[in-house]
NUBALO-282067 format. One record per residue (C-alpha): residue number from 0; residue in one letter; chain; x, y, z. Coordinates in steps of 0.25 Angstrom, whole numbers, padded with zeros to 4 digits. Example, Ala and Ser with C-alpha at 12.3 -4.5 7.8 and 13.67 -1.06 7.14 Angstrom:
<atoms>
ATOM    i  aa  ch      X      Y      Z
ATOM    0   A   A   0049  -0018   0031
ATOM    1   S   A   0055  -0004   0029
</atoms>
This chain:
<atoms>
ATOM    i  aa  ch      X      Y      Z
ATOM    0   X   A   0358   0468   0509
ATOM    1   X   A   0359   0468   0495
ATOM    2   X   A   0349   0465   0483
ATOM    3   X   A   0342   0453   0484
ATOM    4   X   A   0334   0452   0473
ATOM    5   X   A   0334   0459   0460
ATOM    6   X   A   0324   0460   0446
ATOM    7   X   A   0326   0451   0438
ATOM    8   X   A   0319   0451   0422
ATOM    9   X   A   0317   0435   0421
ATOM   10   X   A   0323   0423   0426
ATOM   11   X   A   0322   0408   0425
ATOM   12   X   A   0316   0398   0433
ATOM   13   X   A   0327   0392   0440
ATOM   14   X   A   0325   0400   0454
ATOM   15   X   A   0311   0407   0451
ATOM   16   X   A   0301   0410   0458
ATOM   17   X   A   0290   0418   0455
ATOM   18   X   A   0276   0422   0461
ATOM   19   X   A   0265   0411   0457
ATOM   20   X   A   0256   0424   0453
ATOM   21   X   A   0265   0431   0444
ATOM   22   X   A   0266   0415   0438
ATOM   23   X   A   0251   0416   0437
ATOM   24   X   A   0250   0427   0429
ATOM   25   X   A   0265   0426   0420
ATOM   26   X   A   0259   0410   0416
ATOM   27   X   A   0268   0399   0416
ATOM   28   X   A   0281   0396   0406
ATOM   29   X   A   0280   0394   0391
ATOM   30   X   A   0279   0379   0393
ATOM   31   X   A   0283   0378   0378
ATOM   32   X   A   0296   0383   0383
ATOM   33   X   A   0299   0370   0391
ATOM   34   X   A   0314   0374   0390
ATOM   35   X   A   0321   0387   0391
ATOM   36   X   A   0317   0401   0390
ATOM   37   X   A   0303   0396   0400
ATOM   38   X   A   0308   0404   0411
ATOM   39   X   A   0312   0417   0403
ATOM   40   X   A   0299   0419   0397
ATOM   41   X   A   0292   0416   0408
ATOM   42   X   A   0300   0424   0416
ATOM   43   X   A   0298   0435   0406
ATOM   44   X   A   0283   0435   0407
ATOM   45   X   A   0285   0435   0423
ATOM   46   X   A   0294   0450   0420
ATOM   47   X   A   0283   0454   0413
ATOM   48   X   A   0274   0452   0424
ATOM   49   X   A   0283   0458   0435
ATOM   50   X   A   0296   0458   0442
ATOM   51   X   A   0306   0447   0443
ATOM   52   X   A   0316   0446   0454
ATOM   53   X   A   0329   0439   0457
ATOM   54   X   A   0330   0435   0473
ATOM   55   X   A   0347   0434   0475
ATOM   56   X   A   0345   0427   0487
ATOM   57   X   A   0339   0415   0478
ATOM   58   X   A   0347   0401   0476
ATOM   59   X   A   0343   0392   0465
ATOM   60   X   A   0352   0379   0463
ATOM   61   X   A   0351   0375   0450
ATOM   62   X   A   0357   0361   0445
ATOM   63   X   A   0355   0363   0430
ATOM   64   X   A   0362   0354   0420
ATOM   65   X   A   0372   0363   0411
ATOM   66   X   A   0365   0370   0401
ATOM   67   X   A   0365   0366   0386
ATOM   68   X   A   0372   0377   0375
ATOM   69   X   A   0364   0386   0371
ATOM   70   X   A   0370   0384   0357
ATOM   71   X   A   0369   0367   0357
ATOM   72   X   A   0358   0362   0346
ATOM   73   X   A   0347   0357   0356
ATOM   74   X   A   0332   0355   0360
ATOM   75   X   A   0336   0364   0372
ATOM   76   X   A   0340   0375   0363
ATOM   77   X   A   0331   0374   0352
ATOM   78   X   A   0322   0376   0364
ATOM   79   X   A   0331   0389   0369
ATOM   80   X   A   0331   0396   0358
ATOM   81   X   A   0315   0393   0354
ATOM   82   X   A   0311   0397   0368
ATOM   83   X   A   0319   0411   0366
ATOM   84   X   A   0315   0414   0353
ATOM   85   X   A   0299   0409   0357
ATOM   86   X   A   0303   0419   0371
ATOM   87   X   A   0307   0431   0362
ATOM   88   X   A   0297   0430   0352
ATOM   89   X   A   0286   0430   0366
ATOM   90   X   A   0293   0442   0372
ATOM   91   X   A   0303   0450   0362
ATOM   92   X   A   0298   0449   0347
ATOM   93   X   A   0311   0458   0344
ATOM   94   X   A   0322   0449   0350
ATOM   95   X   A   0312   0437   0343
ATOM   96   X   A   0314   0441   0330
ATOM   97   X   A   0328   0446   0332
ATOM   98   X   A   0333   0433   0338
ATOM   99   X   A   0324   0425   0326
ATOM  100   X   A   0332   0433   0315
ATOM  101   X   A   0346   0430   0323
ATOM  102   X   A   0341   0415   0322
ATOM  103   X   A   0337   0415   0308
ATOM  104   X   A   0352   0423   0303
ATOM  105   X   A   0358   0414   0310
ATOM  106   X   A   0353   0402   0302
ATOM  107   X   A   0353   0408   0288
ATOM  108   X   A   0368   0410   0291
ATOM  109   X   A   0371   0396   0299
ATOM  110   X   A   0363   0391   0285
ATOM  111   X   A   0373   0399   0277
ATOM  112   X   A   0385   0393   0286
ATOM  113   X   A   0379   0380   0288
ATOM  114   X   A   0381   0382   0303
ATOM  115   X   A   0374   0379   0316
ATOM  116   X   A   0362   0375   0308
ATOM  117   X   A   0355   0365   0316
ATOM  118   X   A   0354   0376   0328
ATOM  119   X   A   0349   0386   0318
ATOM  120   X   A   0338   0377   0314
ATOM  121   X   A   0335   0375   0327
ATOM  122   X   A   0331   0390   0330
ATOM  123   X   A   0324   0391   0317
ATOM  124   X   A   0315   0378   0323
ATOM  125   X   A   0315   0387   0335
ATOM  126   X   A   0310   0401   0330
ATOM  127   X   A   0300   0394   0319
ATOM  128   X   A   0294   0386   0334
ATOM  129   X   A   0293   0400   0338
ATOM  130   X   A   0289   0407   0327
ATOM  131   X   A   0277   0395   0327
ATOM  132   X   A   0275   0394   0342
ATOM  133   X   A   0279   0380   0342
ATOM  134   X   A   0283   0380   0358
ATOM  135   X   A   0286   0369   0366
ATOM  136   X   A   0291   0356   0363
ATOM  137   X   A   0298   0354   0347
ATOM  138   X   A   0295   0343   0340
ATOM  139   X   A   0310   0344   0334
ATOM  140   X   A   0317   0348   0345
ATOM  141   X   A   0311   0341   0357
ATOM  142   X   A   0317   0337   0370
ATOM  143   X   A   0331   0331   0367
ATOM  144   X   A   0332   0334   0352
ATOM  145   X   A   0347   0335   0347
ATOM  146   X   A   0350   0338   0331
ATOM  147   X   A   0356   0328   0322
ATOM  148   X   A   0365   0339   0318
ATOM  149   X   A   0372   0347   0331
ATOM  150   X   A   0380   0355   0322
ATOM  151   X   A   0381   0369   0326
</atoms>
């Protein structure tokens, strides 16, 4: 027989299972996460902790609804990228500070071109969140918001 499981250095939730003692002492998921990058950080605090394992003889039959762009101007991105910026800031100050100075080149310069300006906005209001350790729910960009301006 061949392999049947393999390590793994994170995962998500769909398909996990892990042991409720190694839960007890990791803690539960960033609720101010809510959405998105929950299972990576939290993942990422069970790596620390020990070794994470993929069993190939696993099934998981997930019926998900198709995924939004990653590029679309939405609460379900403004949330993306702040939960990735907040993930990075928590576990890798290098690539934090890198990707907030990618982020803030690319607005001067969509200020300059006067384009995509609603997204860039939308990071700045993401990394100054960060920055302030205003997780959770936003006041601006709650469940449902669309911009008045969807111009890219």
């Amino acid at each position: 027989m061949g392999v049947e499981y393999f390590q793994i250095d994170l995962f998500t939730y769909l398909g996990s299972l892990v042991r409720l003692s190694t839960l007890c002492d990791v803690g539960l998921p960033k609720k101010e996460y809510f959405i998105y990058f929950d299972d990576l950080e939290h993942a990422y605090r069970f790596r620390e902790k020990g070794k994470i394992y993929c069993i190939l003889s696993s099934k998981v039959y997930h019926n998900a609804a198709a995924h939004e762009n990653p590029r679309d101007i939405s609460w379900r991105n403004y949330y993306r990228f702040r939960n990735r910026m907040d993930f990075l800031k928590c576990h890798f100050k290098y690539g934090y500070y890198i990707e907030c100075l990618k982020t803030y080149c690319k607005f001067f310069v969509c200020g300059i071109l006067r384009n995509n300006l609603t997204r860039r906005k939308m990071e700045i209001d993401a990394l100054n969140a960060v920055k302030n350790n205003r997780l959770g729910i936003d006041t601006k960009y709650f469940i449902g918001w669309k911009p008045e301006n969807t111009r890219r």
